[in-house]
C-alpha positions in Angstrom: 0.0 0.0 0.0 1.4 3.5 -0.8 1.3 6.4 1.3 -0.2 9.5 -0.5 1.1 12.7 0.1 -1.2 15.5 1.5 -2.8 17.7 -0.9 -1.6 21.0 -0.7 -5.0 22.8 -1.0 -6.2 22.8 2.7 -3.1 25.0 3.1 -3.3 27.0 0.4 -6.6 28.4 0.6 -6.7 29.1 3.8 -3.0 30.9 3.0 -4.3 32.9 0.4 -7.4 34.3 2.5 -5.2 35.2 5.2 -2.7 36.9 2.9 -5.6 38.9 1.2 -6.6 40.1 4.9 -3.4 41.0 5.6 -2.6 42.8 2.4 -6.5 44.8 2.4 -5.2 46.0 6.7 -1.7 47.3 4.9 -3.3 48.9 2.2 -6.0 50.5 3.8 -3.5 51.9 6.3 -1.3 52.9 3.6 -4.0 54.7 2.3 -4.5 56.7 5.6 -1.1 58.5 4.7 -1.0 58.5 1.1 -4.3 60.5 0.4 -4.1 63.1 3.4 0.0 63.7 2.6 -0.7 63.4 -1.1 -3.3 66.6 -0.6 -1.7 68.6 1.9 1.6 68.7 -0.3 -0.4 69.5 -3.7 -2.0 72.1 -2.0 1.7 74.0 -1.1 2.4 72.9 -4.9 -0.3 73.7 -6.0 -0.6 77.6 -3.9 3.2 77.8 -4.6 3.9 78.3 -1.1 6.2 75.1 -1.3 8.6 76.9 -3.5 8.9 79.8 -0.8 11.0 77.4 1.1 13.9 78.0 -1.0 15.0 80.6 2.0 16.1 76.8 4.1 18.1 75.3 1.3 19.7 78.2 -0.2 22.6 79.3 1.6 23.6 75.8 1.7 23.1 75.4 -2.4 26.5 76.8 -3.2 28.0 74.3 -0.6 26.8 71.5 -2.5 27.8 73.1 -5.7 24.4 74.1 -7.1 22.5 77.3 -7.7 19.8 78.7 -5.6 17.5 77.5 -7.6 18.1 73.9 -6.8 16.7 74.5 -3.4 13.6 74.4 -5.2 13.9 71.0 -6.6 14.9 69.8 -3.7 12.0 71.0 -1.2 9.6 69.9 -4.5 11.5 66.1 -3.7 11.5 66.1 -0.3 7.9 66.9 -0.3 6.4 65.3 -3.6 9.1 62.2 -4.3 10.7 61.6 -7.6 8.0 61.9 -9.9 8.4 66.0 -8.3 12.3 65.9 -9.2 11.7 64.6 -12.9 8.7 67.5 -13.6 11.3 70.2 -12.3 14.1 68.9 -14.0 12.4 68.3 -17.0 11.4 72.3 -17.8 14.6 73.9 -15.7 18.4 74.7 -17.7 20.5 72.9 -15.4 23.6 71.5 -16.9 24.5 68.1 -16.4 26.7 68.4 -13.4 23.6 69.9 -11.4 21.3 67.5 -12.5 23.8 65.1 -11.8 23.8 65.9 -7.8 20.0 66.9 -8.0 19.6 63.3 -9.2 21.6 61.8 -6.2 20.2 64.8 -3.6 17.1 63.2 -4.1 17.2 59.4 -4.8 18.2 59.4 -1.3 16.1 61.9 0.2 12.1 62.3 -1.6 8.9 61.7 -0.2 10.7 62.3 3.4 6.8 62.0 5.2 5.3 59.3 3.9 8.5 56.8 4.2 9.3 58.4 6.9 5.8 57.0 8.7 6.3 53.4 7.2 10.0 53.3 8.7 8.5 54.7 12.0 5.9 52.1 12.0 8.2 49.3 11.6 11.3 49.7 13.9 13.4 52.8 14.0 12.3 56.3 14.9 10.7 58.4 11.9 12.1 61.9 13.1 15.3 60.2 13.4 14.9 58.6 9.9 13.9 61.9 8.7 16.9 63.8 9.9 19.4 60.7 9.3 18.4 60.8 5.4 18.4 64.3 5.2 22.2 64.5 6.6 22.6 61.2 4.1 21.8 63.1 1.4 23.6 66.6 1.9 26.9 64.4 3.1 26.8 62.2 -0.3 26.0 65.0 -2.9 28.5 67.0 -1.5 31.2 63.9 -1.8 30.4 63.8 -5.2 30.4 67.1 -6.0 34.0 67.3 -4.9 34.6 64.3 -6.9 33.3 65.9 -10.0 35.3 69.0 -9.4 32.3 70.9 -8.8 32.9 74.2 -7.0 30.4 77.2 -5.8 32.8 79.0 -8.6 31.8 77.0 -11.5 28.0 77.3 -10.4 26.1 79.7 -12.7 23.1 81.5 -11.3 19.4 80.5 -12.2 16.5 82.4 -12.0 13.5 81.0 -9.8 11.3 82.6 -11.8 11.9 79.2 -14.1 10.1 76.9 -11.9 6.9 75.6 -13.2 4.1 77.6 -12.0 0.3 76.8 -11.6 -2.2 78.8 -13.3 -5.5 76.4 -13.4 -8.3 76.5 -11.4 -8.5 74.9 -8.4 -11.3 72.8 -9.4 -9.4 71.7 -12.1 -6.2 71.0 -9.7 -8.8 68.7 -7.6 -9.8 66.8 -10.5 -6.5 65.5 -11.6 -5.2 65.2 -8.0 -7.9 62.7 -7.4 -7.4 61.0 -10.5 -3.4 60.9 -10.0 -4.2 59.8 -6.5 -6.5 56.9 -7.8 -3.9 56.2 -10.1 -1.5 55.7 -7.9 -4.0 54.0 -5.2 -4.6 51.6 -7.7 -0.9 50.7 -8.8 -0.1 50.2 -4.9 -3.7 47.7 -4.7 -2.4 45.1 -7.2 1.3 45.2 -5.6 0.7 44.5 -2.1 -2.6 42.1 -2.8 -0.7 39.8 -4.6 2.8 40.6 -2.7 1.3 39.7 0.7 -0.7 36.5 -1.0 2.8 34.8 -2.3 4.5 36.0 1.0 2.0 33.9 3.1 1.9 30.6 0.9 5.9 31.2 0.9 5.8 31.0 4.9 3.1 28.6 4.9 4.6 26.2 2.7 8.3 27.1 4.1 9.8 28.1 0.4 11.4 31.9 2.2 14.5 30.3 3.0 14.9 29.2 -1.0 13.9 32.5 -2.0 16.8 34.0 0.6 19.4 32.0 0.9 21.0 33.7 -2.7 20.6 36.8 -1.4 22.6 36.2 1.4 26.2 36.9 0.0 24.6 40.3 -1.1 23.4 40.7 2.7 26.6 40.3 3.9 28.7 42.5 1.5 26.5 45.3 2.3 26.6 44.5 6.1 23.1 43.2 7.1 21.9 40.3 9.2 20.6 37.1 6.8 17.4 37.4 8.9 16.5 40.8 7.2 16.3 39.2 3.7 12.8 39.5 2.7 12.9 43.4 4.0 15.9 44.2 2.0 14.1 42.9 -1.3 10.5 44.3 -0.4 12.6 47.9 -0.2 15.0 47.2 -3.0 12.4 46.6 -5.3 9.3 48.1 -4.4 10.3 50.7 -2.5 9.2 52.1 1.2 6.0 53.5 0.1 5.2 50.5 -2.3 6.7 48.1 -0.4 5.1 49.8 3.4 2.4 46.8 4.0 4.8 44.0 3.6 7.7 45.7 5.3 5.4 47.0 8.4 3.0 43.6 8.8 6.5 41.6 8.8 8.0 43.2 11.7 5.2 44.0 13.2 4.4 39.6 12.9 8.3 38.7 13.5 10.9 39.7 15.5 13.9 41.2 14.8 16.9 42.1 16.6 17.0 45.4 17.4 20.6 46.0 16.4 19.9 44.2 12.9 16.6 45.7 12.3 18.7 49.4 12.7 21.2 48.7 10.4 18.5 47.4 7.7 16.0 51.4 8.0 19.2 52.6 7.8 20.9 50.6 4.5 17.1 51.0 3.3 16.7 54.8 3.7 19.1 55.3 1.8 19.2 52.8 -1.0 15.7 51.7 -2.0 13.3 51.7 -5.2 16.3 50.5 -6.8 14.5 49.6 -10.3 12.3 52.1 -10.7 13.5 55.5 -9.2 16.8 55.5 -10.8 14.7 54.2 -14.2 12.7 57.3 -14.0 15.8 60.0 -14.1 17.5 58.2 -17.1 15.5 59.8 -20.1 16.7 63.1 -18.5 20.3 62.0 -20.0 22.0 61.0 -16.7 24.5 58.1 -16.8 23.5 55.4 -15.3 26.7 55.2 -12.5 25.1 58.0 -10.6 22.0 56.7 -10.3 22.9 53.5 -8.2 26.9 54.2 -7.3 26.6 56.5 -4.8 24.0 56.0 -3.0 25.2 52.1 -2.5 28.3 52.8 -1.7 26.7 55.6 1.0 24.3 52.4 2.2 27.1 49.9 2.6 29.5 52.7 4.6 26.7 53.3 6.7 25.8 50.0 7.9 29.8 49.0 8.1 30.3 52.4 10.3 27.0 51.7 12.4 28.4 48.1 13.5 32.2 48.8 14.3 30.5 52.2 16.9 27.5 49.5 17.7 30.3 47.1 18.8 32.5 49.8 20.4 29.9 50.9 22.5 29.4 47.1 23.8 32.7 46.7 24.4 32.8 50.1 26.4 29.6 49.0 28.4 31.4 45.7 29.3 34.2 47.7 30.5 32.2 49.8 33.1 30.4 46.9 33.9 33.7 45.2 34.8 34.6 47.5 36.9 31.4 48.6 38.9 31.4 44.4 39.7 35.6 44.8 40.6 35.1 47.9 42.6 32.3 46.5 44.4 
C-alpha cells in the first residue's frame, strides 16, 4: 500500500485568505497616509507656497555646488518624491553636473513623510529617519560634488522665476489630484494584494528560506543580518512606500533584533526603489553610475560604520560593567 502525500489545498486556501486580509489591513493603512500627505503637499504645490521654502536650502546650495535655484527642486523632492524631481528637471536649464547631484540629492532623500511614517511604523524612529536621510543626502552630494570638481565658482546663477508655475483652477487642480491619487491608489492595490498572498503561501509552505538563501552573500557584503532578507528585497524593489504593507506587517508579525533591524532602516533609507527610481531619471540624459553608485556605496559605509560604533559601544559598556562588579 502507498502512502499519498497531503494535498496542498487545505493550506493553500486558507494561506491565500489570510494573505488577502493581511494585504487589504496594509493597504487601507497605507492609504490613511498616502491620500491626506498626497493633498496637503499638492495644496503648497499647487498655492506655490512650497517653493517659498527655498530661503532653508539656499545658503547651503552653493555648498553642495548648485545654484539657488536647486533648493527648489529639492524641497519639491523632499515633499512630492521623484515623480516632483523629474517634472522640475524636466522644464529647468541645469547642466548636467547639477542634474547630476540633483539626481543623487534626491534618490536618497524624496517623499521624506510618507516613508518616513512606514519606517516609524516598523522599527526605528521616523524623526530620526527623517533627519538621518536628510544628513545622508547633503553628506553624499556634497562627496560627489567634490569628486566631479564641482565648486560654488563653477555654479552659474538661475533664476527662480523658471520653476513651473500653476495657473489652473483649483477645481481643475482637484480633479486630476484625485485621478493621480486613484492612479497611484490603484498601482499600490495590485502590488501588495498579490505581494502579501505569495508572502503567506511562501511561509506557509516554508519556500522563504529558498527564496533567501542567494541573497545572502549580497546581505553580507552590504553589512546586514541574513534574517533581514525578505525586508531588503521588499525595499530594494518596491520601495518604502510600495513596499510599506509587507515591510510594516512583517516586523510588526516577527521579531527582529534590534541592532539588525537598525542597520536594515538605515541601508534602506538610503538605497531603495532600486529599479524604478533611478529608471525614471534616465530619459533626463543621466549616466547610469550616478543613479545607483553613490548611494550604494553611501548604504554599505553606513551599515559597516554603524556596526564597528554599535560594537564599540558594547565593548565600552562591558568595560564599566567590569569595573562597577571589581570595585564593588
Amino acid at each position: 500500500m502507498t502512502q499519498k502525500n497531503n494535498p496542498p489545498a487545505p493550506r493553500l486556501f486558507p494561506g491565500i485568505r489570510t494573505g488577502l486580509k493581511k494585504g487589504w489591513n496594509g493597504f487601507v493603512w497605507l492609504l490613511k497616509i498616502i491620500v491626506p500627505v498626497s493633498f496637503a503637499t499638492g495644496l503648497l504645490v499647487y498655492s506655490g507656497l512650497i517653493y517659498k521654502l527655498d530661503f532653508l536650502l539656499t545658503p547651503v546650495m552653493s555648498w553642495l555646488g548648485l545654484p539657488a535655484a536647486a533648493a527648489l527642486v529639492i524641497i519639491a523632492g523632499i515633499f512630492t518624491g521623484i515623480y516632483g524631481t523629474v517634472a522640475a528637471l524636466s522644464v529647468m536649464p541645469f547642466s548636467m553636473d547639477h542634474m547630476i547631484l540633483l539626481a543623487v540629492f534626491t534618490l536618497i532623500c524624496h517623499n521624506l513623510i510618507q516613508e518616513s511614517i512606514v519606517q516609524g511604523r516598523s522599527g526605528i524612529n521616523p524623526f530620526f529617519a527623517a533627519a538621518f536621510r536628510l544628513a545622508a543626502a547633503f553628506v553624499v552630494t556634497f562627496c560627489c560634488a567634490k569628486i566631479m570638481g564641482i565648486t560654488p565658482q563653477t555654479t552659474a546663477a538661475l533664476s527662480a522665476g523658471t520653476l513651473p508655475g500653476t495657473q489652473q483652477a483649483f477645481s481643475a487642480w482637484l480633479a486630476v489630484w484625485a485621478v493621480d491619487t486613484l492612479k497611484l491608489t490603484i498601482q499600490i492595490f495590485f502590488i501588495i494584494m498579490p505581494l502579501m498572498v505569495m508572502l503567506e503561501l511562501a511561509r506557509i509552505f516554508h519556500v522563504i528560506d529558498v527564496v533567501i538563501r542567494p541573497l545572502r552573500p549580497v546581505l553580507s557584503f552590504l553589512g546586514l543580518d541574513k534574517s533581514c532578507g525578505m525586508l531588503w528585497m521588499t525595499a530594494a524593489v518596491f520601495g518604502l512606500a510600495y513596499g510599506s504593507a509587507v515591510i510594516v506587517e512583517e516586523t510588526r508579525t516577527h521579531f527582529y533584533d534590534k541592532e539588525a533591524l537598525a542597520r536594515l532602516h538605515l541601508s534602506i533609507g538610503i538605497n531603495h526603489a532600486m529599479i524604478e527610481d533611478p529608471v525614471l531619471l534616465l530619459p533626463l540624459g543621466i549616466p547610469p553610475f550616478w543613479l545607483w553608485i553613490p548611494r550604494l556605496v553611501a548604504a554599505i559605509i553606513v551599515t559597516y560604520t554603524f556596526s564597528v560604533f554599535s560594537a564599540l559601544r558594547r565593548q565600552h559598556a562591558q568595560r564599566t560593567g567590569h569595573k562597577k562588579i571589581r570595585h564593588y
